[in-house]
C-alpha positions, -999 to +999 in steps of 0.1 A: +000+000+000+015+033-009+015+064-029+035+086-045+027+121-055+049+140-089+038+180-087+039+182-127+028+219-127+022+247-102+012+278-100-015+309-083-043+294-099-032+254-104-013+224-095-014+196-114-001+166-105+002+126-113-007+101-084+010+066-086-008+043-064-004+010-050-029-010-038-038+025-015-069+035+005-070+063+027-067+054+068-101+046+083-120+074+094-101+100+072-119+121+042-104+144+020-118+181+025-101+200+001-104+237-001-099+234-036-121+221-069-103+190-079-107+172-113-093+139-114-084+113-141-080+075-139-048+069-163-038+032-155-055+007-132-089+014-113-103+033-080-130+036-058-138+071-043-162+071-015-180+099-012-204+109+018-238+091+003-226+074-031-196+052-043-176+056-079-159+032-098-131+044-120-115+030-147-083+038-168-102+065-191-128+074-166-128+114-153-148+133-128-152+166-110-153+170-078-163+205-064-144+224-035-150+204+004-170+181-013-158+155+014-143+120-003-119+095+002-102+069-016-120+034-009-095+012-028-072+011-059-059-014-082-018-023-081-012-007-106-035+030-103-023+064-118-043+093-117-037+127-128-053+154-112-059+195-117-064+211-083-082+245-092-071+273-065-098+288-046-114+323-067-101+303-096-130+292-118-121+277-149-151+280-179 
């Protein structure tokens, strides 16, 4: 189980970065609560994100938005699970 995290890009309104996971999932208990919009690609393998009332699946192809403190955690990857993922700076809205 592990994850490692490559900042690609960076900068007042963006960071972009690719996720390489192994067989993760995030600690019991925890949720991410970011202050940030986050929108996130599955580029190799499959995840689960569990969000507060609903579950997604993700495949290699799959995509989804997910808005500022929308509260979510990572359920379970594959061995084998990159993501790549545009963090969108608070006051930033893309269009």
């Amino acid at each position: 189980m592990s994850e490692q995290i490559t900042i690609i890009f960076e900068n007042e309104k963006l960071r972009v970065e690719r996720i390489h996971n192994v067989w993760f999932s995030s600690p019991n208990g925890f949720w991410y609560d970011q202050p940030e919009d986050e929108w996130v690609q599955v580029t190799k393998g499959s995840a689960i994100l569990e969000f507060e009332k609903s579950k997604v699946e993700l495949k290699a192809g799959d995509h989804m938005y997910i808005k500022a403190h929308e509260r979510h955690r990572i359920e379970s990857t594959s061995s084998d699970c990159e993501w790549l993922c545009v963090f969108i700076k608070t006051g930033n809205i893309l269009v």
